[in-house]
C-alpha positions, -999 to +999 in steps of 0.1 A: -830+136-448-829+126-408-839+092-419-823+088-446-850+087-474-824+107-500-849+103-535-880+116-511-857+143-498-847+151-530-878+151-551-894+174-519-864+198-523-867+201-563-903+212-558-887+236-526-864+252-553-886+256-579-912+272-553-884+300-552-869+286-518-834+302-506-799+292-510-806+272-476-829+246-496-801+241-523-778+234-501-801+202-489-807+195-521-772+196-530-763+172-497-795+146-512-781+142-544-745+137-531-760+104-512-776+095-543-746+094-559-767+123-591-733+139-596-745+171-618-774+177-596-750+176-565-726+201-582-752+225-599-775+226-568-742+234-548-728+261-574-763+277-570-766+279-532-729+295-533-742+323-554-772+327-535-751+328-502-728+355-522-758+376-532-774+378-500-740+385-480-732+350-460-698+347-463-695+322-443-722+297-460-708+307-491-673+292-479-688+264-467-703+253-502-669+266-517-656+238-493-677+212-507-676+216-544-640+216-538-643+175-520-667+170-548-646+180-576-619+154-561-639+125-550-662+125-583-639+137-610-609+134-593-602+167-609-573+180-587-571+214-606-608+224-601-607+212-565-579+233-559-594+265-570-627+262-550-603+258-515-583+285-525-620+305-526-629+291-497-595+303-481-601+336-492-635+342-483-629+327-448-598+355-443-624+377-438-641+363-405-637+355-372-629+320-359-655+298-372-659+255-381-654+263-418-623+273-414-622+241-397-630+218-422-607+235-445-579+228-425-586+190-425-594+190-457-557+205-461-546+176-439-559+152-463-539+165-493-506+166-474-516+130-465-520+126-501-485+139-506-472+115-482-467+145-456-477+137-422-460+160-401-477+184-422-510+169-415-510+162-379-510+202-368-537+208-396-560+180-378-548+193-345-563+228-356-599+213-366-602+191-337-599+228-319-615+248-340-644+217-338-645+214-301-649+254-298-676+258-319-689+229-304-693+206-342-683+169-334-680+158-368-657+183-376-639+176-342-639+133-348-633+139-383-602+157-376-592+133-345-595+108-371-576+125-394-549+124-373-548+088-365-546+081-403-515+105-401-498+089-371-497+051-386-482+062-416-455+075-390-454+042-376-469+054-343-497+024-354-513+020-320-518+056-311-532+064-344-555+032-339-567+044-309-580+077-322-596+061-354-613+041-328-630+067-305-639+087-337-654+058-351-674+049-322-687+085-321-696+088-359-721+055-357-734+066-324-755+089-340-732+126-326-723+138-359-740+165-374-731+159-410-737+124-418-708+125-449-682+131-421-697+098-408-690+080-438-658+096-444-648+086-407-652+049-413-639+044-447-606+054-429-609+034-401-615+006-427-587+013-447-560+022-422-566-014-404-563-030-439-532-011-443-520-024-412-535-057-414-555-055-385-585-079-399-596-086-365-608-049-358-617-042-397-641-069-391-655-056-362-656-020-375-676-039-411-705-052-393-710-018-375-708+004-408-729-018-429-754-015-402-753+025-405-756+021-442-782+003-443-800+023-423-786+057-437-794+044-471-752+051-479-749+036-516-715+043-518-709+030-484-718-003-489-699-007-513-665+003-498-679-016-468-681-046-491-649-038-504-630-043-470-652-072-458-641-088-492-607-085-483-618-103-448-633-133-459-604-137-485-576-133-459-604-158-438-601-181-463-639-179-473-631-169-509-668-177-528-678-153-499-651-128-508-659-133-541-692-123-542-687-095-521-660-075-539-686-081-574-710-068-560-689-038-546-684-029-576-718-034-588-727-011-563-699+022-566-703+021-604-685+050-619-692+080-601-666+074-572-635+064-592-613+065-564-640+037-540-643+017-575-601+016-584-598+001-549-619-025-555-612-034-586-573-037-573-586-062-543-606-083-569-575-084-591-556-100-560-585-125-557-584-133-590-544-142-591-547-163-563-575-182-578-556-191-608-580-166-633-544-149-643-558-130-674-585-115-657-563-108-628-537-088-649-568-069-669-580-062-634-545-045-626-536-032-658-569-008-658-559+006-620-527+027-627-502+027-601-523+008-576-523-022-598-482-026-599-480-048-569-505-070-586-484-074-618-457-076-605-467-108-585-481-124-617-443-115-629-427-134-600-452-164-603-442-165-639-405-165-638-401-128-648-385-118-616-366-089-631-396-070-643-413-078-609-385-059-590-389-027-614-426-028-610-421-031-575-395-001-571-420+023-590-449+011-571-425+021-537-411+052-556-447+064-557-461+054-525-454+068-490-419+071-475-408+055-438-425+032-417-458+031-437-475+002-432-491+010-469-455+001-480-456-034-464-472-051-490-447-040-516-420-045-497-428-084-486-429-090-522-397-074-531-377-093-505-392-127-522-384-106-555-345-106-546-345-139-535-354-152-566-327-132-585-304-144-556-297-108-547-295-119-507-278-087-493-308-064-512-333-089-497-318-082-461-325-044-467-359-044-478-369-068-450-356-047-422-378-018-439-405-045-436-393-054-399-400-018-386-429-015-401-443-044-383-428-038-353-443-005-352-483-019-361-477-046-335-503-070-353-499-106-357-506-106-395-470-084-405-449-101-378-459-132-395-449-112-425-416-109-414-413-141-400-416-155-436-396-134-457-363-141-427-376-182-433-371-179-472-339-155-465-328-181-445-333-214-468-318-193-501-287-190-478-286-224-467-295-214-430-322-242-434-321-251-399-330-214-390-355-216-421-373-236-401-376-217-370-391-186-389-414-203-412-427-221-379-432-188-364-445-173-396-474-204-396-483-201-359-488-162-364-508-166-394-528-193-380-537-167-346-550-142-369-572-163-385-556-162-418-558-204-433-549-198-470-518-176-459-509-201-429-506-231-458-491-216-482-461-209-458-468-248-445-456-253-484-422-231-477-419-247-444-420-283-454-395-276-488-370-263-457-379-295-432-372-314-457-340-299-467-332-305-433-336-344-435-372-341-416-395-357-446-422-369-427-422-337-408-425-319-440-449-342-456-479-333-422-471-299-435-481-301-468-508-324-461-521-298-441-516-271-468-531-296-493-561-298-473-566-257-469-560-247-501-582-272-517-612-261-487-605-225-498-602-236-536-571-218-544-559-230-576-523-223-582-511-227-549-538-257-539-513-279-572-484-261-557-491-280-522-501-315-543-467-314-566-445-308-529-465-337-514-465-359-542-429-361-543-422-362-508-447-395-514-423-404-543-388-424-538-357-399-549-351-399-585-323-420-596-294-407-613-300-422-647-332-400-647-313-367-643-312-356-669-345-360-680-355-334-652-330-303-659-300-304-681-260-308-673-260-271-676-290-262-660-276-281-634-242-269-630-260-233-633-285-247-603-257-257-582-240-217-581-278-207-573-274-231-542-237-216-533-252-180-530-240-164-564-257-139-583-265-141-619-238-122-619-215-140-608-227-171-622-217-156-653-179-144-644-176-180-632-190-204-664-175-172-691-214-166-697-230-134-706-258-124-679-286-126-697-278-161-707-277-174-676-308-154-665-323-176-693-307-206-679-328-196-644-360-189-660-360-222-678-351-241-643-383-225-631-400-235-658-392-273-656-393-275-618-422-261-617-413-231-589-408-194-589-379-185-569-344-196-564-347-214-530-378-230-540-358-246-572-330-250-550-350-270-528-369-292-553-337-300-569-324-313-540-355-332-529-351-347-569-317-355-556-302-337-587-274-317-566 
């Protein structure tokens, strides 16, 4: 088990067991078939050893396994109910002792549901309690578990740095070889990998990806590789090596098949993302539709993209409604979508909202990757509300950001945003380098949608302005005449009170500008129709 041989350790146990071993020997066995990912073994061997601990009078051991089939019931069948009553077993068996590391690890496993109920401040003093409890008794991968824990719980209280730190030193110490129980290992970095996602800290994840896979490999950790995969998917997409990224979340999911639902639905959401942005739109929404809740952002971008901007805002509220509250940074993909989301139903003042949510959020993580974030949504906020000079100045920002963190596909598709505002701004051959430049990285990175977004901009920033004769061939009198409220500022609303429309028709009137523009949102039409020199 030291070397991680699990089917040797586990074959060698069986025979242990059957040789009338103790309680002691199932409990190995138990831990061998966990790694192995042999679910009913795991549970039965464990379920055994607790009766065996019960019979011969070990409360304590008998807690502990209480503990475990209680994480098991959770991370396997991700049934809550189950999981519930072996911690409230544990609970009451541990009443009965002095202070002891079980009691530990229930309290961070206590920390982790508040966390799952979006309950930090409940969390932090349950960590705090198993980091003591852990340094006491002298267990370090209850004490790092619970320090890491904690770091979880302070970024989603927007004390990013802080809780970085701590994810750090307990991730240095679980791959150093300290840890006792090589599951709190695993467990340790899977949330050091997913908090910098969450944050968008790429630069560390990446770091933190070469060291796990290393551990896994030599652990033999099936299930690790392929939540290590996961995240270094995510990497080379936000790299811009998407065949790379490709491959890796496949075989992720190749390698958690169905044992770890909750590894496997986070994979399959990231694949889904890579899928939309390569243009494969029906395997992208099958890909989302199958994750629940985790797969509303998705839709809800393949909503925006295809003119549907009012469903994309009420997938977008549910998918906030049921994630954390405050300065999450789990909220901040959400939230940068919504913000485009209003813009596009030219609902400015609701944009402004959302993107100072967004703003503290980024402020708080300090990482180049959501300033950028916010840099962006303030450029598009800026062009729908004819601030294009300021447009400008964001998107620059935005690009430059983007560009530090090493992200190429996001950096040119905000060259595409900035050089529709340069050139609203009379700068065309500005705005044609940029989308040259986007051009060129979309089409190295072979993203399809946006890669003939970048051509269309560049091709008519190559073309001479469309004479009036032609107008109307492009949008018609009314289109136009709707287009040119969009560019004053007014709602749909509005739009309606003003031409004696209902607001439905002229949310038809919208969608159908989209449609032969060629554009998503209402500054990008607003743009392009002014580049076509049709207001």
């Amino acid at each position: 088990m030291a070397q991680g041989a699990w089917a040797d350790a586990h074959a060698r146990l069986e025979r242990a067991v059957a040789a009338g071993a103790g309680p002691e020997a199932l409990e190995d066995l138990s831990w061998a078939a966990w790694w192995l990912d042999r679910v009913e073994s795991c549970l039965e061997a464990r379920e055994q050893a607790y009766l065996g601990y019960r019979e011969r009078g070990d409360t304590r051991s008998a807690a502990r396994m209480a503990l475990w089939l209680g994480d098991d019931h959770l991370e396997f069948r991700g049934a809550g109910a189950v999981a519930q009553g072996w911690f409230a077993r544990a609970e009451r068996l541990l009443d009965e002792l002095e202070p002891c590391p079980e009691q530990g690890w229930l309290a961070v496993f206590e920390a982790h549901a508040a966390l799952r109920r979006a309950e930090p401040d409940v969390a932090i003093p349950l960590a705090r309690r198993a980091q003591a409890l852990g340094r006491n008794h002298d267990v370090v991968a209850l004490e790092m578990f619970a320090v890491a824990t904690e770091g979880v719980a302070q970024v989603s209280q927007g004390e990013v740095q802080e809780g970085l730190r701590r994810l750090d030193e307990a991730a240095t110490v679980a791959l150093s070889g300290e840890f006792e129980h090589l599951a709190a290992a695993s467990w340790t970095c899977c949330l050091m990998l997913s908090t910098c996602e969450h944050v968008r800290d790429l630069d560390r994840a990446g770091q933190w990806c070469r060291r796990v896979e290393e551990f896994s490999q030599r652990m033999g950790a099936r299930f690790l590789r392929g939540v290590c995969r996961t995240h270094y998917g995510v990497i080379r997409a936000w790299q811009g090596d998407w065949r790379t990224a490709d491959r890796e979340l496949v075989d992720a999911l190749r390698t958690l098949g169905t044992e770890r639902p909750s590894w496997r639905a986070d994979a399959v959401v990231r694949l889904g993302e890579l899928r939309r942005r390569q243009g494969r739109l029906e395997e992208a929404a099958s890909l989302f539709e199958r994750s629940g809740v985790s797969g509303l952002r998705g839709l809800a971008a393949l909503h925006l993209a295809g003119g549907r901007a009012v469903e994309a805002r009420e997938l977008l509220e549910r998918s906030l409604r049921h994630g954390p509250d405050g300065a999450n940074p789990a909220r901040a993909d959400a939230l940068e979508l919504l913000v485009r989301t209003l813009l596009a139903l030219g609902e400015y003042d609701a944009a402004g909202v959302r993107l100072e949510e967004l703003r503290s959020i980024a402020e708080a993580a300090a990482t180049d990757a959501l300033r950028a974030a916010v840099d962006r949504s303030e450029g598009l906020l800026a062009a729908a509300t004819g601030a294009s000079a300021r447009a400008c100045e964001h998107l620059e920002d935005a690009v430059d950001r983007l560009e530090r963190s090493g992200a190429p596909v996001e950096a040119a598709v905000t060259r595409i945003e900035l050089a529709e505002a340069l050139n609203s701004v009379g700068r065309r051959d500005a705005a044609q380098r940029e989308a040259e430049r986007a051009l060129t990285a979309l089409t190295e990175a072979d993203a399809g949608q946006e890669r003939d977004r970048a051509a269309a901009i560049l091709d008519a920033l190559l073309a001479p302005a469309t004479p009036a004769t032609e107008r109307d061939q492009v949008l018609t009198p009314r289109q136009v005449q709707v287009l040119d409220l969009v560019a004053r500022g007014l709602s749909d609303q509005q739009i309606a009170e003003h031409l004696v429309l209902s607001r439905h028709t002229v949310h038809r009137h919208v969608a159908n500008i989209y449609t032969r523009l060629g554009c998503s949102s209402r500054a990008e039409a607003v743009a392009r129709a002014t580049r076509l020199n049709l207001l």
